[in-house]
C-alpha positions, 0 to 999 in steps of 0.5 A: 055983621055978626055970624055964627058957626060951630067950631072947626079944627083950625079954629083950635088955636084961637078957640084956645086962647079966647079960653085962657083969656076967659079963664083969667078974666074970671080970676084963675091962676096957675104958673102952667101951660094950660094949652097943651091940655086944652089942645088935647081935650077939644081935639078928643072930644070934638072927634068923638062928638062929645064936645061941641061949640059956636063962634060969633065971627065978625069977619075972620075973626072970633069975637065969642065962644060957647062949649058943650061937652056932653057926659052921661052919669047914672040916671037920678030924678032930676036928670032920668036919662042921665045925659048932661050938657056942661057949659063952658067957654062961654066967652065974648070979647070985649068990644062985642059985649052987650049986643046979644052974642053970648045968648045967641051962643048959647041958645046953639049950644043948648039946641046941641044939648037938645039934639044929644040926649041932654035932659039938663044942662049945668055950669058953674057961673062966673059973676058976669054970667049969673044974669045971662043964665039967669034971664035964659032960665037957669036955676041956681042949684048948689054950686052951679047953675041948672037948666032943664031941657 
């Protein structure tokens, strides 16, 4: 049985690796560390309120991530408050695809988006995750994809 729950402190470690391994699945490179970085920005922004995600947990284990980091830019006619969600880490393993995870996920994360302000939410879709977005109700928007709260 699958369960959802926002992320905590001691899920960082994990929370990190599933998002190095999104990352590649997707097709990025870089001969790095990337942890150290990650660790850095998700231990900021979730104190500051700033980042937020939800887990999939079968059991104890993490088997789907969602991530909103919430910025504020100058307000424009598409987004007056000037408040936007960005999506990201939105990630499910493998042998947990295609049971509705990632768009339970990611109704949380907008419901996040929601509650903070957010008059839009934006991403930049990977190919596997064109239809999700797609079926949720984002539009394609230049170089990302948009969904208006």
């Amino acid at each position: 049985m699958i369960e959802y729950r926002k992320l905590a402190y001691e899920d960082i470690d994990t929370f990190i690796e599933m998002r190095i391994n999104q990352l590649r699945e997707e097709g990025a490179t870089g001969d790095f560390d990337l942890r150290p970085a990650l660790y850095d920005y998700y231990k900021r922004h979730m104190a500051d309120g700033t980042f937020v995600s939800w887990l999939a947990v079968d059991g104890d284990k993490i088997v789907g991530t969602s991530g909103m980091s919430f910025v504020e830019k100058p307000p424009y006619f598409g987004c007056p408050s000037g408040r936007i969600g960005l999506l990201s880490s939105m990630y499910t393993d493998n042998n947990y695809r295609r049971q509705g995870i990632a768009k339970m996920l990611l109704s949380k994360v907008i419901d996040e988006a929601r509650a903070y302000g957010c008059k839009t939410v934006q991403i930049t879709a990977s190919d596997m995750g064109v239809l999700l977005y797609s079926d949720f109700g984002f539009v394609k928007n230049g170089n990302f994809m948009q969904y208006n709260l």
